[in-house]
C-alpha positions in Angstrom: 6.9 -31.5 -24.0 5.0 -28.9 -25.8 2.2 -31.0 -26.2 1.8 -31.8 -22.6 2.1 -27.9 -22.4 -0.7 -27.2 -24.7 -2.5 -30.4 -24.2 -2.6 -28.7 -20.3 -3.5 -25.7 -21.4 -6.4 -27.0 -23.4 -8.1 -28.2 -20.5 -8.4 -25.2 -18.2 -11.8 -23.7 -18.5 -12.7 -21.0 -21.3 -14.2 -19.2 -17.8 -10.7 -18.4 -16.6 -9.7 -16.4 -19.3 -12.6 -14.7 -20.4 -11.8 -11.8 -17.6 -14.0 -8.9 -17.2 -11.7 -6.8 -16.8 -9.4 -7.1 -19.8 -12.7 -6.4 -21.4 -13.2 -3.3 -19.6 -9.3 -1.9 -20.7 -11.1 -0.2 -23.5 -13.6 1.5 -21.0 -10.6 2.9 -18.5 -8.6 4.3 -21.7 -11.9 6.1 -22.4 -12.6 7.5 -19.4 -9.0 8.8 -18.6 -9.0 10.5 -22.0 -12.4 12.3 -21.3 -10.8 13.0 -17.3 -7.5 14.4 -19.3 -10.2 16.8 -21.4 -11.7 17.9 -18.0 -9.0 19.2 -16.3 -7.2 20.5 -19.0 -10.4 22.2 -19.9 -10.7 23.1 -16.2 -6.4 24.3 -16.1 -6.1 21.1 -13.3 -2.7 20.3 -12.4 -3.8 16.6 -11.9 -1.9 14.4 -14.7 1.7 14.4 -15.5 2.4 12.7 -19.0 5.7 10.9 -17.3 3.8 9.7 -14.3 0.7 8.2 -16.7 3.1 6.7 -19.1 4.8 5.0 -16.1 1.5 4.0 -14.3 0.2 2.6 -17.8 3.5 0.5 -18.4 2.9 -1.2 -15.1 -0.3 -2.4 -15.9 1.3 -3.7 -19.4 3.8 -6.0 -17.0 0.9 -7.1 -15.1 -0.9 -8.4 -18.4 2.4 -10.2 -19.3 2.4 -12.3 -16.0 -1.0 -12.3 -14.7 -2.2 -14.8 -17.0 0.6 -17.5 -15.2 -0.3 -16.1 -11.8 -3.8 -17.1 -12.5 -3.7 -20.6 -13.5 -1.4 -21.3 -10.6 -4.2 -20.0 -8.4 -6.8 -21.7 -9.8 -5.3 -25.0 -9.8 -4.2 -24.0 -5.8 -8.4 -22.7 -5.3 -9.7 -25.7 -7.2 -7.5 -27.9 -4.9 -8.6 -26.6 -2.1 -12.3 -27.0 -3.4 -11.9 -30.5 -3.1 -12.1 -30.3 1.0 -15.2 -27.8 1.0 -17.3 -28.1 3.6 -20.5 -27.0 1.8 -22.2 -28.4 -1.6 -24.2 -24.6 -2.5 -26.7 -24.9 -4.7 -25.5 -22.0 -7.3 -29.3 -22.2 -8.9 -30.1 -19.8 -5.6 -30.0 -16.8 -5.3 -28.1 -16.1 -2.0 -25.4 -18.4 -3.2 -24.5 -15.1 -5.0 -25.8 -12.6 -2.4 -22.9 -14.3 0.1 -20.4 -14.8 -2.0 -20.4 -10.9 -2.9 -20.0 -10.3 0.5 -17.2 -12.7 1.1 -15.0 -12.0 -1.4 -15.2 -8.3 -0.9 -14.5 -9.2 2.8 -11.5 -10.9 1.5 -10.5 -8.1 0.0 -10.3 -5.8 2.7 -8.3 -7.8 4.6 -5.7 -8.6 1.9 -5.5 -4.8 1.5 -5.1 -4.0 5.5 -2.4 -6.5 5.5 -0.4 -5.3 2.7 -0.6 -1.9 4.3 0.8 -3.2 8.2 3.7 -6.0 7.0 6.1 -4.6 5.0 7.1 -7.5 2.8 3.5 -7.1 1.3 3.8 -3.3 1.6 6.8 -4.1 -0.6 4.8 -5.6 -3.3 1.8 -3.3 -2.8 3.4 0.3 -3.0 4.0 0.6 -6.5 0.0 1.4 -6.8 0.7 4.1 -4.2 3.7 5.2 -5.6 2.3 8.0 -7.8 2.8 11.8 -6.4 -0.9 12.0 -8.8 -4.4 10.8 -8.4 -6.0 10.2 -11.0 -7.5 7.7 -13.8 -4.3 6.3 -15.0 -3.0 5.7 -11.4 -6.1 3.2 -11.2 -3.6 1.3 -13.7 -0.7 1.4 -11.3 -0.4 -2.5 -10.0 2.2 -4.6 -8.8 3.9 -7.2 -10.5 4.3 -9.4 -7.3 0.9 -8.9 -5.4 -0.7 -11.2 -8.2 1.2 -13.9 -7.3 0.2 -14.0 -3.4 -2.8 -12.2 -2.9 -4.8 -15.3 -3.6 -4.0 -16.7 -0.4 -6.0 -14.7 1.3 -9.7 -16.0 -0.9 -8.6 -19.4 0.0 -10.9 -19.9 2.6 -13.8 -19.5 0.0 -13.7 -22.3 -1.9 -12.5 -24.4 1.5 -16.7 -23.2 2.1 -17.9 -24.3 -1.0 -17.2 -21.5 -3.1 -16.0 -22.0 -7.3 -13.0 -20.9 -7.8 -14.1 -20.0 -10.9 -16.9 -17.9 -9.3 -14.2 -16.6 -7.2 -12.6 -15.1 -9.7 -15.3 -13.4 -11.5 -16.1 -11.6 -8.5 -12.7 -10.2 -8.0 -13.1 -9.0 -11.5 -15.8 -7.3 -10.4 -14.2 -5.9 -7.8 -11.2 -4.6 -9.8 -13.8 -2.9 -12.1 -15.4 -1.5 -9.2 -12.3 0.5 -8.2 -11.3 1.8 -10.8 -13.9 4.6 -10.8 -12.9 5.8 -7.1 -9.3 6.8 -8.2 -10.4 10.7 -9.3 -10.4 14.2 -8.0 -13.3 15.3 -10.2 -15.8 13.7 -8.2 -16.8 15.2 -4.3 -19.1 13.8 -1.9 -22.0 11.6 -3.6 -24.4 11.8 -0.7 -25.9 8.6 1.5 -23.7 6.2 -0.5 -20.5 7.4 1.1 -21.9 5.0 4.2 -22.0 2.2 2.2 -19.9 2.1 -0.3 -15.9 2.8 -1.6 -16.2 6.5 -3.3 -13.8 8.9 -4.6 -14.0 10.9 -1.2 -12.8 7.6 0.7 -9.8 7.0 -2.0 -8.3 10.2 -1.9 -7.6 9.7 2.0 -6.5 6.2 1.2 -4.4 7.7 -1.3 -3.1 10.5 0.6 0.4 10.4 2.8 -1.2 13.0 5.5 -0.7 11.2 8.9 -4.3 11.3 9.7 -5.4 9.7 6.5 -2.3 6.8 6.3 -3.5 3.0 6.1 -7.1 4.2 6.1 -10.1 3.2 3.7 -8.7 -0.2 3.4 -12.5 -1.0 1.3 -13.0 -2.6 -2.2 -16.3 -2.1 -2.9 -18.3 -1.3 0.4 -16.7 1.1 3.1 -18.9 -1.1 5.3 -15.5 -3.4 6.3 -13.1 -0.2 7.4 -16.4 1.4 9.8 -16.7 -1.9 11.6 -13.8 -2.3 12.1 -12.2 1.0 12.5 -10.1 1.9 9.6 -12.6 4.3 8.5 -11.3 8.2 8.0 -13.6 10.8 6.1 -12.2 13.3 3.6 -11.6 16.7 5.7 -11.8 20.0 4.5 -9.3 21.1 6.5 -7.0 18.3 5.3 -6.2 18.6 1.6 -5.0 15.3 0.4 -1.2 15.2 -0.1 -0.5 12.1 -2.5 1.8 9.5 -2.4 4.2 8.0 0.1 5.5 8.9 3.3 9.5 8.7 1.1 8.6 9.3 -2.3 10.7 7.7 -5.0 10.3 10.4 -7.4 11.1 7.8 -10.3 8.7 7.3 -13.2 11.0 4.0 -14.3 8.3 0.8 -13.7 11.6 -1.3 -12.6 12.0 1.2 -9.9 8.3 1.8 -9.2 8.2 -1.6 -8.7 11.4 -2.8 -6.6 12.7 0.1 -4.7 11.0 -0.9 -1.4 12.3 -4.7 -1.7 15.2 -2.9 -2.2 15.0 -0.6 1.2 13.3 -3.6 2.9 17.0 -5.4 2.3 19.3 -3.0 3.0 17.3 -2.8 6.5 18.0 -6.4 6.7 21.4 -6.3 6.4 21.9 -3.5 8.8 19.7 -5.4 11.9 22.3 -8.1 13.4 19.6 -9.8 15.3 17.2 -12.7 13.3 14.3 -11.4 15.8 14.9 -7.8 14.3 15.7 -9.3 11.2 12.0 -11.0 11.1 10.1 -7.6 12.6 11.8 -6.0 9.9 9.8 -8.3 7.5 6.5 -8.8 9.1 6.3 -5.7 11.2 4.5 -2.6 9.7 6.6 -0.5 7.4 8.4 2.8 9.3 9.5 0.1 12.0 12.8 0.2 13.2 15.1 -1.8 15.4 17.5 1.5 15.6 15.3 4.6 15.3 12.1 6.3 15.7 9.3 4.4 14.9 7.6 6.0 11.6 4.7 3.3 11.6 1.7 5.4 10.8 -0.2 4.2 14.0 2.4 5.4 16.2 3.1 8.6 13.8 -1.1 9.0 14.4 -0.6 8.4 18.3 1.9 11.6 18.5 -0.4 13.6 16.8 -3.0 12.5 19.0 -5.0 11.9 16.1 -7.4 9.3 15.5 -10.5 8.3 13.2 -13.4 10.4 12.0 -16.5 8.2 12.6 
C-alpha cells in the first residue's frame, strides 16, 4: 500500500509543487516586519500581536492541507483536459496573453460568489474575519475554500488550457494580492482604473454598508467596473474593518468554523426544506424569519449605490 502511495506520488509533475508562492513566504514575513517598523515608527494602531499570531496560524493550516487539496485538483483539471476543445500552441505568445485574462476572470467570479451564497461565505470569511488590515491579514485563508474553489477554473482546461499552467497563474494571482492588503499605501494614480490597489481592498475589506461585497478583483479592477461591483475609497467614509457580526476570537478553530456553525443553527431553526435550501445558497444576512441584512438590500435602504 505504501508503495502505490509513493509510487503515485512519484508520478505527479515536479511543476505542481514547485509553487510560487511558498517561495514568496519569505518575501511576506519581510514586508510585514518592515510594515510593523512603519507604524510603530509612525504610533499606528494598525496591528494587534493576537490578531497577527491568529492570521499567521491560519495560513500554517492551509500549508498542512493545501498540498492534498491540490493533487485532487489537478487530477480533476487534467481530467477535464482530456475533453478540451482547443489544442493552443503554448510556443505563442497570446496563449499566455489569454490565459492571464481568464484565470483572473475566474477569479473574480469565485470571489463574488463566495461573497452572495452563504455556504461559500462560510468557508471564505475567516480572511475577512480580522477587525485589522494589514500585511499579516493577507495571511488569513480558509481551510475549506482550497478544496472547492477549483471548480470555478474548470472551464479553462475544458478550452485547452494546462492545468499545470493553470496553476501557476493562480500563484501569480495570490502573489499579486498580497500587496493590496495595507493602510500605508493611498491612491497610486491612473492604475487605480486598471488594477486591484490598496485603495480598492480597504473597501473590500471594510463592513461600511456602502463598501460590503465590493471590489470583488484579483488582479485587475477591470472585472468589478464592467460589471458593477466597483466602489471607490471615500473620504468621507473611513473604512471600518471586518464583519457585519464580528467574532471577536483570535482562536483559528473559531476563525474558521463559527459561520458553519451560525449557518446550522439557522438550519435547524427554518422548518421548511425551501427555507432550509435559501438558507444555504441565498446571500448571507437572509432570513426566512426576519429582516433581511443581505448587504444589497441593507444598500437599497440607504439608498446607496456604486461610485463609478
Amino acid at each position: 500500500m505504501i508503495e502505490r502511495i509513493q509510487d503515485f506520488y512519484n508520478s505527479l509533475p515536479d511543476e505542481l509543487f514547485n509553487d510560487p508562492t511558498v517561495f514568496a513566504a519569505p518575501v511576506y514575513l519581510f514586508i510585514i516586519l518592515v510594515e510593523i517598523l512603519i507604524v510603530r515608527r509612525k504610533e499606528m494602531d494598525l496591528y494587534l500581536a493576537k490578531d497577527s499570531a491568529a492570521s499567521i496560524s491560519t495560513a500554517l493550516g492551509v500549508i498542512v492541507v493545501g498540498a492534498g487539496s491540490k493533487i485532487l485538483a489537478y487530477l480533476w483539471l487534467m481530467w477535464v483536459y482530456k475533453f478540451r476543445l482547443f489544442d493552443f500552441d503554448i510556443s505563442i505568445w497570446w496563449y499566455w496573453v489569454v490565459l492571464f485574462f481568464a484565470e483572473d476572470f475566474s477569479f473574480y467570479w469565485h470571489h463574488r460568489f463566495s461573497h452572495h451564497i452563504r455556504v461559500l461565505w462560510a468557508a471564505h470569511v475567516a480572511h475577512h474575519s480580522s477587525q485589522k488590515l494589514n500585511y499579516s491579514v493577507a495571511l488569513r485563508q480558509s481551510w475549506v475554500e482550497i478544496y472547492y474553489k477549483y471548480i470555478f477554473w474548470t472551464w479553462l482546461p475544458l478550452v485547452g488550457f494546462h492545468p499545470l499552467h493553470i496553476f501557476l497563474f493562480m500563484s501569480f494571482n495570490a502573489i499579486f494580492q498580497f500587496w493590496p492588503h495595507t493602510q500605508l499605501i493611498k491612491n497610486i494614480g491612473l492604475l487605480e482604473w486598471i488594477f486591484n490597489t490598496p485603495s480598492h481592498h480597504r473597501v473590500h475589506h471594510s463592513s461600511n454598508v456602502v463598501y460590503l461585497d465590493r471590489n470583488h478583483a484579483g488582479i485587475l479592477i477591470i472585472w468589478d467596473r464592467m460589471f458593477g461591483t466597483f466602489q471607490k475609497e471615500l473620504d468621507e467614509e473611513p473604512c471600518v474593518y471586518g464583519i457585519t457580526n464580528n467574532i471577536d476570537s483570535f482562536n483559528p478553530l473559531v476563525i474558521e468554523s463559527h459561520e458553519y456553525v451560525n449557518l446550522w443553527k439557522d438550519l435547524k431553526r427554518a422548518k421548511k426544506l425551501s427555507d432550509k435550501l435559501k438558507y444555504i445558497f441565498k446571500p448571507p444576512g437572509w432570513s426566512h424569519d426576519g429582516p433581511d441584512k443581505t448587504s444589497d438590500n441593507m444598500r437599497r435602504l440607504a439608498g446607496l449605490k456604486s461610485v463609478k
